[in-house]
C-alpha positions in Angstrom: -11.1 -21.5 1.0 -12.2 -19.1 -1.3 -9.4 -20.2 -3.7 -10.0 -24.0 -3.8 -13.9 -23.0 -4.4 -13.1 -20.9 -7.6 -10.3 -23.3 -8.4 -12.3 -26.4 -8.6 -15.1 -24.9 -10.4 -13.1 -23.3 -12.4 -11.2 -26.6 -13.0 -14.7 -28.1 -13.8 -15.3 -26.0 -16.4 -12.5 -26.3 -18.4 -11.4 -29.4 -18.3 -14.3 -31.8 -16.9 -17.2 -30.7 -19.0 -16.7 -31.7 -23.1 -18.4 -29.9 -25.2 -22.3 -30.8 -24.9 -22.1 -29.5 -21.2 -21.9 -33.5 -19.8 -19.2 -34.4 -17.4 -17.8 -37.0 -20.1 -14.1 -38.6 -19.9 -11.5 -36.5 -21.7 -8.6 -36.5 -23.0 -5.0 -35.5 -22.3 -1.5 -36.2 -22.9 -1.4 -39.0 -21.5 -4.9 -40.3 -22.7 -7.6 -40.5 -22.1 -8.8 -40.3 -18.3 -11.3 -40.5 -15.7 -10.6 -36.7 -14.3 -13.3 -37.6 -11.7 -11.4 -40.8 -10.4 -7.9 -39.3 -11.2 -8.6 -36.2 -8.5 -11.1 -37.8 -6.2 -14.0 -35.9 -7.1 -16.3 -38.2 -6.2 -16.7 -36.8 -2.9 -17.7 -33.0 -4.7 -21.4 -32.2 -6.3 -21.4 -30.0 -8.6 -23.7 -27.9 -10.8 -23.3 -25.1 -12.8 -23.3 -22.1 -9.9 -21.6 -24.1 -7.1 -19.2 -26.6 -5.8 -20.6 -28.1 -2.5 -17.9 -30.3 -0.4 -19.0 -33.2 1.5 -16.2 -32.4 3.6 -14.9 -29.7 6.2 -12.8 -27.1 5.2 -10.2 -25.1 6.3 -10.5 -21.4 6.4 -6.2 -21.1 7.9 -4.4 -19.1 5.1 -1.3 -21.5 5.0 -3.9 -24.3 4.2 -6.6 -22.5 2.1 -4.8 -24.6 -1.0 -4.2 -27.5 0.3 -7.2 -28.7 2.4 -9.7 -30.2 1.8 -7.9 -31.7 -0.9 -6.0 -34.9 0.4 -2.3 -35.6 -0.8 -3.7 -38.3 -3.5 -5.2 -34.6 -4.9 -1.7 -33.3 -5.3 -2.1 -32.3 -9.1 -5.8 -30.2 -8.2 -3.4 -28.2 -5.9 -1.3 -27.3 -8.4 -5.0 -26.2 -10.4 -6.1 -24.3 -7.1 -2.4 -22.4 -6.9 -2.8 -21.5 -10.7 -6.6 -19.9 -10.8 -5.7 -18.3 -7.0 -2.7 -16.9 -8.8 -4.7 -15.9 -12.1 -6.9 -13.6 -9.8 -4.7 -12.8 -7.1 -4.0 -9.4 -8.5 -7.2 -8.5 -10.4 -9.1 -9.1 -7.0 -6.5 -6.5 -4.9 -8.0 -4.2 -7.6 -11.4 -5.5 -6.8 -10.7 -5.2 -3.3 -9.0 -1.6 -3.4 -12.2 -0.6 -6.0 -14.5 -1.5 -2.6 -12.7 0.7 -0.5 -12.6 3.7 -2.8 -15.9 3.4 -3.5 -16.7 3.4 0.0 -14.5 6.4 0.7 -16.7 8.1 -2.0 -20.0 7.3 -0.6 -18.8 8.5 2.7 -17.3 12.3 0.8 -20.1 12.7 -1.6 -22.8 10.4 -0.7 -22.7 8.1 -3.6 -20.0 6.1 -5.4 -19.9 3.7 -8.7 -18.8 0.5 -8.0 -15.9 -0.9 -10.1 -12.8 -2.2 -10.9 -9.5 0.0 -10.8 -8.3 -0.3 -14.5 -4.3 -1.4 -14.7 -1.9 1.5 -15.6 -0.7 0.8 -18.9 3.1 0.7 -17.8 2.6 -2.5 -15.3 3.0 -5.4 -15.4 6.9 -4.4 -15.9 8.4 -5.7 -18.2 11.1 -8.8 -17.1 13.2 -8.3 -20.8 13.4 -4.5 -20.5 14.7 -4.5 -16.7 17.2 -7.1 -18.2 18.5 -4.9 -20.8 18.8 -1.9 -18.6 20.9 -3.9 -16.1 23.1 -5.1 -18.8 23.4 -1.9 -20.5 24.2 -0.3 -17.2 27.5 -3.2 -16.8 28.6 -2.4 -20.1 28.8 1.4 -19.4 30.3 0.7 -16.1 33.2 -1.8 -17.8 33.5 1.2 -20.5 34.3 4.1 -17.9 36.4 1.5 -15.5 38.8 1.0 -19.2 39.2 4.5 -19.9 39.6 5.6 -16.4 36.9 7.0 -15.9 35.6 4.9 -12.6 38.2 3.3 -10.0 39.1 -0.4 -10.5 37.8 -1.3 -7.4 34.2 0.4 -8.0 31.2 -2.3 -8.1 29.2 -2.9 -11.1 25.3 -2.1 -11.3 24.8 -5.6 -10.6 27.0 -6.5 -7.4 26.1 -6.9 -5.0 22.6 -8.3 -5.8 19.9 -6.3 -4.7 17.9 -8.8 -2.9 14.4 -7.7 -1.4 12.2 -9.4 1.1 8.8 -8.6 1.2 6.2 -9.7 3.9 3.6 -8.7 6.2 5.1 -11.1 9.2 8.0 -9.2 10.3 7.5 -9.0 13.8 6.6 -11.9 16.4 6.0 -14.4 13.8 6.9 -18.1 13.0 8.5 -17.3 10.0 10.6 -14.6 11.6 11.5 -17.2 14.4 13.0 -19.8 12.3 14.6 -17.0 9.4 15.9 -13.8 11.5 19.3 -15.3 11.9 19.7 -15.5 8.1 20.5 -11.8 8.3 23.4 -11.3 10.2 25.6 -13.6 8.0 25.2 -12.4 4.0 28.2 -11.0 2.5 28.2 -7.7 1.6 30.3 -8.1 -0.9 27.8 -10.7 -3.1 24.5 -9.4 -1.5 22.6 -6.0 -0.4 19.3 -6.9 1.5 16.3 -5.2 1.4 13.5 -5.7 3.7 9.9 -5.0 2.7 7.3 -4.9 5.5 3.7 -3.9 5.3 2.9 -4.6 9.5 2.8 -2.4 12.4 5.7 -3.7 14.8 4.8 -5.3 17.8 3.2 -3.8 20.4 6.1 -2.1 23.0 4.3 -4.2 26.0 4.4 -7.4 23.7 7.8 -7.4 23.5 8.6 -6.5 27.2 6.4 -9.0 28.7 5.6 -12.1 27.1 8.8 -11.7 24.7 11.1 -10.4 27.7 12.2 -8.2 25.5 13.1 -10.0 22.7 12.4 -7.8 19.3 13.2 -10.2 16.2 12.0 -7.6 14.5 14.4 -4.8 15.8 17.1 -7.8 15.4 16.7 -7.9 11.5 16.8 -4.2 11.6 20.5 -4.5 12.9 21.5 -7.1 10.7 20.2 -5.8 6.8 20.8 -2.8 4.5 18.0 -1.3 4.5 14.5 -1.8 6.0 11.2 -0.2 4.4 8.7 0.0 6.7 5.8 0.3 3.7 2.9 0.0 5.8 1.3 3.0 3.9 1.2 0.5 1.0 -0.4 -2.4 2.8 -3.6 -2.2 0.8 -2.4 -0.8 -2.3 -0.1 -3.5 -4.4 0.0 -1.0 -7.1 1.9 1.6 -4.7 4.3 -0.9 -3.6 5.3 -2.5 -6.7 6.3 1.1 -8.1 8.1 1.5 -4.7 10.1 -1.8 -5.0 10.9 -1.3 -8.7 12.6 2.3 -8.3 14.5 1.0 -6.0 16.5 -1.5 -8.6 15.6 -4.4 -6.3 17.2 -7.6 -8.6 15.5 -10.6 -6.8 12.5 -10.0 -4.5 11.8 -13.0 -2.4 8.1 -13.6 -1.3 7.8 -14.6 2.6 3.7 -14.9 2.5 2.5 -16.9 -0.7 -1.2 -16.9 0.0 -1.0 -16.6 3.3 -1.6 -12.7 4.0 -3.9 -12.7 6.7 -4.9 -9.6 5.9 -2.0 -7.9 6.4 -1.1 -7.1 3.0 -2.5 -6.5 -0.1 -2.8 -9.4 -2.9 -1.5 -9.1 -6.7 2.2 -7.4 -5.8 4.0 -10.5 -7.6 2.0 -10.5 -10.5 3.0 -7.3 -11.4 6.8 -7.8 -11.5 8.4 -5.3 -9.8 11.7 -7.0 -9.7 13.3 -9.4 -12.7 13.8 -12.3 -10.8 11.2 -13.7 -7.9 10.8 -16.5 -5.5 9.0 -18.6 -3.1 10.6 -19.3 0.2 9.4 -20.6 3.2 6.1 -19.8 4.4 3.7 -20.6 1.7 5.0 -24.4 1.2 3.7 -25.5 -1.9 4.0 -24.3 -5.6 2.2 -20.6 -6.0 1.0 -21.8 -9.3 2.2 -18.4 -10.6 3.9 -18.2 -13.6 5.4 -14.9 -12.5 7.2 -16.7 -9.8 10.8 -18.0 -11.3 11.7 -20.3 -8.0 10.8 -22.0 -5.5 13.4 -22.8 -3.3 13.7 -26.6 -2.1 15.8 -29.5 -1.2 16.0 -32.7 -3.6 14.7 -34.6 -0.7 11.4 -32.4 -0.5 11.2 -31.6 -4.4 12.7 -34.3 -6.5 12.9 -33.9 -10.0 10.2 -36.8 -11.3 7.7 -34.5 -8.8 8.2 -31.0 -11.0 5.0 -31.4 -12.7 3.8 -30.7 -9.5 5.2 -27.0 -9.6 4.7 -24.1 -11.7 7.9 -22.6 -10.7 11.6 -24.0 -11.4 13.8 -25.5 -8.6 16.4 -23.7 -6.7 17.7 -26.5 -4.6 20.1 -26.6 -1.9 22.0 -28.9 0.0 20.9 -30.6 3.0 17.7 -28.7 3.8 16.0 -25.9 2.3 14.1 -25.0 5.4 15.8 -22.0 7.1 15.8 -22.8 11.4 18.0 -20.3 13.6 17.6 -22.8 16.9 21.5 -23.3 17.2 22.3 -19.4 16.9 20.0 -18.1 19.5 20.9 -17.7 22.9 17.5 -18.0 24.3 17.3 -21.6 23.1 19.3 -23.8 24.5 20.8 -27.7 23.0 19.4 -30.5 24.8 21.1 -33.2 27.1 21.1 -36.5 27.2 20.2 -36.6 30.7 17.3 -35.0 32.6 17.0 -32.6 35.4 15.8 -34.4 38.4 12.5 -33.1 39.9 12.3 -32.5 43.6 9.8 -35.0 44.1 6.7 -36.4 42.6 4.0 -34.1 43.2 6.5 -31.0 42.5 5.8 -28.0 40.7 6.8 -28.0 36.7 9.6 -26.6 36.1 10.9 -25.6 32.9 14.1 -28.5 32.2 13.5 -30.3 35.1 11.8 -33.9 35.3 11.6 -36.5 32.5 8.6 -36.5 29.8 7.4 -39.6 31.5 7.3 -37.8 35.2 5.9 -34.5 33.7 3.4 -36.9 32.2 1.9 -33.8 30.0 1.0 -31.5 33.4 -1.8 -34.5 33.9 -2.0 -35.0 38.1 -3.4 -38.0 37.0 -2.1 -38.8 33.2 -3.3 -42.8 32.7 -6.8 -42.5 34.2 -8.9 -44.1 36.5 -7.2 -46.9 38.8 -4.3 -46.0 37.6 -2.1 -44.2 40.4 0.3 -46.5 41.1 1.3 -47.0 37.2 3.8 -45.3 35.6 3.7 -43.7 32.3 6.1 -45.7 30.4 6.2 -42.8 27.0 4.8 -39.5 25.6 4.2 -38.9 22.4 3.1 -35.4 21.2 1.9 -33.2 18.7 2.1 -29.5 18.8 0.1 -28.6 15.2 -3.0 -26.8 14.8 -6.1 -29.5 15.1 -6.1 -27.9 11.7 -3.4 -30.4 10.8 -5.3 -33.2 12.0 -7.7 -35.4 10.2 -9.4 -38.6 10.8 -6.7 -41.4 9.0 -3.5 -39.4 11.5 -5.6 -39.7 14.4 -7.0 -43.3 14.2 -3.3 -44.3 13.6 -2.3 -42.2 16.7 -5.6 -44.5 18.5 -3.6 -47.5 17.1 -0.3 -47.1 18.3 -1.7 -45.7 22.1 -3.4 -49.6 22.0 -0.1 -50.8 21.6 2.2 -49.2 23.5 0.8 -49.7 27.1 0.4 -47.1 29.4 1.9 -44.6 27.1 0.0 -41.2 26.4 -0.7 -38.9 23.9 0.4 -34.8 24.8 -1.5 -32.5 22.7 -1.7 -28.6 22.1 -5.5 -26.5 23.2 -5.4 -25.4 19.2 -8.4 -24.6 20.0 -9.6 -25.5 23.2 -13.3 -25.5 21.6 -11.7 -28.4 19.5 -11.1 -30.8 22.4 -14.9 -32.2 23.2 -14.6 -33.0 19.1 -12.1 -34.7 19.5 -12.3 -36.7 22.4 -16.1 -37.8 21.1 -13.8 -38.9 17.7 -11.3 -41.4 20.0 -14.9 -42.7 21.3 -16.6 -43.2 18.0 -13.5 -45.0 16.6 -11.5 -46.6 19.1 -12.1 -50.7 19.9 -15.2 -49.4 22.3 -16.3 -50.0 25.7 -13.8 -49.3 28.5 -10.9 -49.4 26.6 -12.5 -45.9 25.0 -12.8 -44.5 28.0 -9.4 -45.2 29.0 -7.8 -44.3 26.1 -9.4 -40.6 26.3 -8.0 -40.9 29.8 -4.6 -40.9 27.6 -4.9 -38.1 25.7 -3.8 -34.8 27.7 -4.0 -31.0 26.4 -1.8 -28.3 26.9 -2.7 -24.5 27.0 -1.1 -22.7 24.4 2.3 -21.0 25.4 2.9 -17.0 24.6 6.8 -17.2 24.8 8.1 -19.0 21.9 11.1 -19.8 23.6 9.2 -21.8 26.7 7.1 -22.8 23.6 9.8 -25.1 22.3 11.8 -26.0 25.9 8.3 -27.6 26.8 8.9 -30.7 23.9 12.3 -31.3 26.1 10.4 -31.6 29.1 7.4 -33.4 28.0 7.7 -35.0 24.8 9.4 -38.4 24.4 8.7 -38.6 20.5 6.6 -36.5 17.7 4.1 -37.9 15.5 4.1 -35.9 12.7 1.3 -34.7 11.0 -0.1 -35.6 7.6 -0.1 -34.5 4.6 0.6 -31.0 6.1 3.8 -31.9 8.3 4.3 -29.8 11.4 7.2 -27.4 10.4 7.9 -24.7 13.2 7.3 -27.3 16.1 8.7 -29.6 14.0 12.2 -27.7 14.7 11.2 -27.1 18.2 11.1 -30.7 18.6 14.2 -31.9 16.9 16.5 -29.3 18.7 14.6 -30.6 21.8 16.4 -33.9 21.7 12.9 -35.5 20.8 12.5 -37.4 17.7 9.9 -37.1 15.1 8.2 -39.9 13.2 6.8 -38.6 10.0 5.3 -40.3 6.7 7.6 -40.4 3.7 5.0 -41.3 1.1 3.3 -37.7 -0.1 4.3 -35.9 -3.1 3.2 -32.4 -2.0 6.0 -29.8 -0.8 4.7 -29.6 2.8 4.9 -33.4 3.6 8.1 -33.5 2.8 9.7 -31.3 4.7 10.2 -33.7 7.6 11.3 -36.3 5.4 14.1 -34.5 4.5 15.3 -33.3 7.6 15.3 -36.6 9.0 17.6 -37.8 6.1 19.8 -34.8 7.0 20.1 -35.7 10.6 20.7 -39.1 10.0 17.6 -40.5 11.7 16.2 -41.8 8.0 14.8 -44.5 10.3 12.4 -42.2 11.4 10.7 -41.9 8.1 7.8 -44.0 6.6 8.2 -44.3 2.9 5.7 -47.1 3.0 3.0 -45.2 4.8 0.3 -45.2 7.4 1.4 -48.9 8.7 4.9 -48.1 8.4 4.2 -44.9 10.4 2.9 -46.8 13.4 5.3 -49.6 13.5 8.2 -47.3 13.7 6.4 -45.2 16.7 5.3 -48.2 18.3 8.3 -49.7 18.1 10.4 -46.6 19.3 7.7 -46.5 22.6 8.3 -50.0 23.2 12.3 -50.5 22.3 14.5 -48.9 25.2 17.5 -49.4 23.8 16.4 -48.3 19.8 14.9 -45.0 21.5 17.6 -44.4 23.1 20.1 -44.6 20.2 18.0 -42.5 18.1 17.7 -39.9 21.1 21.5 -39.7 21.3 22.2 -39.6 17.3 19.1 -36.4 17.2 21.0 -34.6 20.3 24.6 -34.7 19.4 23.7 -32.9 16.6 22.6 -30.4 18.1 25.3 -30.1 20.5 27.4 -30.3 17.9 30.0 -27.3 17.7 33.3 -26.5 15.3 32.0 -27.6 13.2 28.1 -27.1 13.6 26.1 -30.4 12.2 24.7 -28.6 8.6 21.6 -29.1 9.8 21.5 -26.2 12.0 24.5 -24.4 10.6 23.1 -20.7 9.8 25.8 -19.3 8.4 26.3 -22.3 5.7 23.0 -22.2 5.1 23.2 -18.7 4.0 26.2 -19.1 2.6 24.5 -21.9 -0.2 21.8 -19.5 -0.3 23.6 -16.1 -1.3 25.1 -18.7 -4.0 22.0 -19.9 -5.7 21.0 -16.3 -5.5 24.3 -15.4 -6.9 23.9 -18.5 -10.2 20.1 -17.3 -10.8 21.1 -13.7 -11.3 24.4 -14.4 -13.6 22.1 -16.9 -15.5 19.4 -14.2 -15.9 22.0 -11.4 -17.4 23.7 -13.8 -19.6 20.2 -14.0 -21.3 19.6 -17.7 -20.6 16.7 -19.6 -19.7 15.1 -20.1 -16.5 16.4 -23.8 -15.5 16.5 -25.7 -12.2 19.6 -24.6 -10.3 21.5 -26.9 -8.2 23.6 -25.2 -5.2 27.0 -27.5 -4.8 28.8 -26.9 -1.1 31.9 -25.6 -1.8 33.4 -27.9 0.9 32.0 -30.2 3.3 33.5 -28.0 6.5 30.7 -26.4 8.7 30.9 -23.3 10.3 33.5 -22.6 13.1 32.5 -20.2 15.8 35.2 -17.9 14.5 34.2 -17.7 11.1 30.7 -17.0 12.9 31.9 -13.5 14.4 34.2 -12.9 11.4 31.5 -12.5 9.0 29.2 -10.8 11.8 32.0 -8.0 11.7 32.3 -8.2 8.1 28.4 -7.4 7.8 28.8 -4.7 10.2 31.6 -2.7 8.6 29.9 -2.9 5.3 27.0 -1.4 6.9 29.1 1.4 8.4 30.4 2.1 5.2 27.4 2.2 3.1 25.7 4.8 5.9 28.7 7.0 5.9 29.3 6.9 1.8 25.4 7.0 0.5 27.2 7.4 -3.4 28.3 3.7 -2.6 27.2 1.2 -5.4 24.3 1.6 -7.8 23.5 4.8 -6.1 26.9 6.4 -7.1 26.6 5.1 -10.3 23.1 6.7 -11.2 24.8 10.2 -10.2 27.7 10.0 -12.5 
């Protein structure tokens, strides 16, 4: 929130105020403009100490930059990433200046207030790491000639030193969908390097409400080396020192802006590794011109929408969205066919019952008079009611009017949110009774601990997602799809994160699913798809024999091609940075259309684990042995 304030006042004083201080037209490249109606600003009032929205905000880190701007805003949210990442290290100084000078006042009673000056060695420099790492090949190529090193002895530069930094790596939604990735890079192209400035999770956590599941523990197994750098959570400076002695090539950022405390701004700004990207968590450009890549899909980041980006485009092929459903043996593919339940009136039971019969845990789901109806379909939405906002939720109104005695399943995200809400479907529905009953149609569920019961509940009690907009759902999103239940998304935004859908769809073959002509579009394909028996149930079928697809997996939720096209990009950015080029958009090309057996699955499991075994008997392995001779 903070960062769209300074952003758009910042924005306002460089480029929407001409020179005699009046909020005149200006000009730009492409002529000469109304900034005020380009952006949408006519809902902002502005003077020259503050900006004052008209609207709510949202104070969740993943949306600080892009709410309350809408998706017709998309170029002020590139504005908002680049002032957020203009200050994003000098106020981690600020921050770590408070803390000192509390400290002080604490030891001596008394403390100047200021700002931490920079050490004059940082940021590093990006063309002197490059010449050290080519310098160090040549010697390496020189020695291997005369003799002097083995044949078979690595260069400085293979495997790629590839580092992860984050504050999430424990029971986190980014750690759900990602901690597979690890137990399938080759050793041989990669060395992975975890960076993580959180506590792990608490050991009752994990035995209880995890039954002890530990993802954290799991990406322990699976990587080279894991730094536990919590002693550096609040001090960017420390870390980025840390990270740079260790060599790291290509340090990939799993936050963006959204910290949440946990760790310490400003670390990317001051380069500790040559080459960094954005992956994952923080959808949407960083705006930081110390970020190389973003990494993408041509679906979600086509080439006419780079303006939108600071950084260049790593894409890769099918979908850039990293989801380990398939490869975890808590999860479980859906079937075509349903559980029967005992008996109406039965208990819920996990798998069991259609979403029409579970009817969203409601004992009495369509309302008053109602008992001797059926519900005839379920649509749901898991998001945040961050995620919601009054054009998605008038269409949801819409399609509930049309799609009789259907209902609406949403999450308690908050619970405090719900009598909002409900007042909302009153104020804007067609009134009278029909308000009433449509309320009656809306059902809440409590929020789950396990993530795993999490995402078997959209099997049981979702017929069909509606997507949100312009911030798609992303995590239940994935829940959903490898639930069997389809998702109906708009395919008319421009920014990163309301994309994402839109490209999986494509990918899974359910392109029907997406509404490139908007809101309208949107509800004709969800009513249609409550209404159609036979449509639905084609689209059902297509979703879940993906899923249940096996030798090949469906690329969709093939891990180990996934990181196999991943460790590749990786592998063409960093021969493209030693060769001295520019940075360019890199295209990832599959080296065959075959997916993944589940033999080549264990294969490169074992593969990982040997090199492992090697590396932690022979520490003069690599780099390490190199720097001795």
């Amino acid at each position: 929130e903070v960062g769209v304030y300074r952003s758009v006042r910042q924005f306002r004083t460089a480029m929407m105020t001409s020179d005699d201080g009046s909020d005149d037209d200006i000009d730009d490249d492409e002529g000469t403009l109304s900034i005020r109606k380009k952006i949408g600003i006519s809902n902002l009032k502005a003077d020259n100490d503050y900006i004052l929205w008209n609207r709510a905000t949202s104070v969740h880190p993943h949306m600080m930059l892009g709410y309350p701007l809408s998706n017709d805003d998309a170029i002020l949210k590139r504005y908002s990433s680049e002032s957020m990442a203009s200050l994003d290290e000098l106020r981690a100084r600020a921050e770590r200046g408070i803390l000192l000078e509390q400290h002080q006042q604490q030891q001596r009673g008394g403390g100047k207030r200021n700002i931490p000056e920079l050490p004059g060695d940082l940021p590093y420099s990006v063309l002197e790491m490059r010449d050290k790492f080519v310098k160090k090949n040549e010697v390496y190529k020189a020695m291997k000639k005369f003799g002097l090193l083995g044949s078979s002895a690595p260069l400085p530069s293979a495997p790629i030193k590839v580092g992860f930094v984050a504050s999430g790596f424990n029971t986190k939604a980014v750690l759900y969908l990602s901690h597979d990735m690890f137990r399938f890079f080759d050793p041989d192209i990669v060395e992975i390097h975890i960076f993580s400035t959180r506590q792990p999770d608490h050991p009752h956590f994990i035995e209880g409400t995890m039954r002890g599941v530990d993802w954290r523990q799991r990406v322990m197994d699976n990587v080279d080396y894991f730094h536990d750098v919590q002693e550096y959570r609040g001090d960017h400076i420390g870390l980025a020192r840390y990270i740079h002695d260790l060599q790291i090539h290509i340090l990939i950022e799993w936050d963006g802006y959204a910290r949440q405390g946990e760790r310490a701004g400003g670390l990317m700004a001051l380069r500790p590794a040559p080459i960094q990207i954005l992956h994952q968590e923080f959808l949407m450009t960083s705006g930081a011109q110390y970020i190389d890549y973003i990494i993408t899909d041509k679906n979600v980041s086509p080439l006419h929408l780079e303006g939108l980006y600071t950084e260049k485009f790593l894409w890769l092929p099918n979908h850039f969205f990293s989801k380990g459903h398939a490869m975890q043996k808590e999860l479980y593919p859906p079937q075509l066919e349903y559980k029967p339940k005992a008996g109406k009136g039965s208990e819920f039971e996990l798998g069991v019952g259609s979403p029409q019969e579970n009817a969203c845990l409601s004992s009495n789901p369509l309302g008053r008079d109602m008992d001797d109806e059926q519900v005839s379909f379920v649509y749901c939405n898991f998001n945040k009611f961050l995620k919601h906002n009054p054009e998605t939720v008038r269409s949801w109104i819409r399609i509930l009017e049309q799609v009789p005695n259907s209902i609406l399943c949403l999450l308690e995200n908050p619970v405090e949110g719900i009598p909002n809400l409900r007042k909302f479907v009153t104020e804007v529905s067609s009134g009278g009774d029909d308000s009433a009953d449509l309320n009656d149609r809306i059902h809440f569920l409590p929020w789950e601990n396990n993530p795993f019961d999490h995402q078997r509940r959209s099997y049981s009690l979702c017929n069909a997602m509606l997507d949100s907009y312009p911030y798609n759902g992303h995590t239940t999103a994935q829940d959903a799809l490898y639930a069997g239940v389809p998702l109906i998304t708009r395919s008319d935004g421009d920014d990163m994160s309301s994309r994402v859908s839109t490209s999986a769809n494509i990918v899974l073959g359910l392109e029907e699913m997406n509404a490139y002509r908007g809101i309208e579009e949107y509800e004709t394909i969800a009513i249609r798809l409550g209404t159609d028996k036979d449509w639905f149930a084609s689209i059902r079928t297509k979703l879940i024999e993906t899923c249940q697809q096996k030798n090949p997996m469906h690329p969709y939720w093939d891990v180990p091609r996934y990181v196999n096209n991943f460790q590749n990009g990786l592998k063409a950015i960093w021969d493209n940075f030693l060769a001295g080029n520019e940075i360019g958009h890199v295209e990832v090309k599959e080296e065959g259309e075959q997916g993944t057996m589940e033999i080549e699955t264990v294969a490169r499991e074992e593969k990982r684990q040997i090199a492992k075994d090697e590396r932690e008997q022979n520490t003069t392995r690599g780099n390490e042995y190199g720097d001795e001779l």
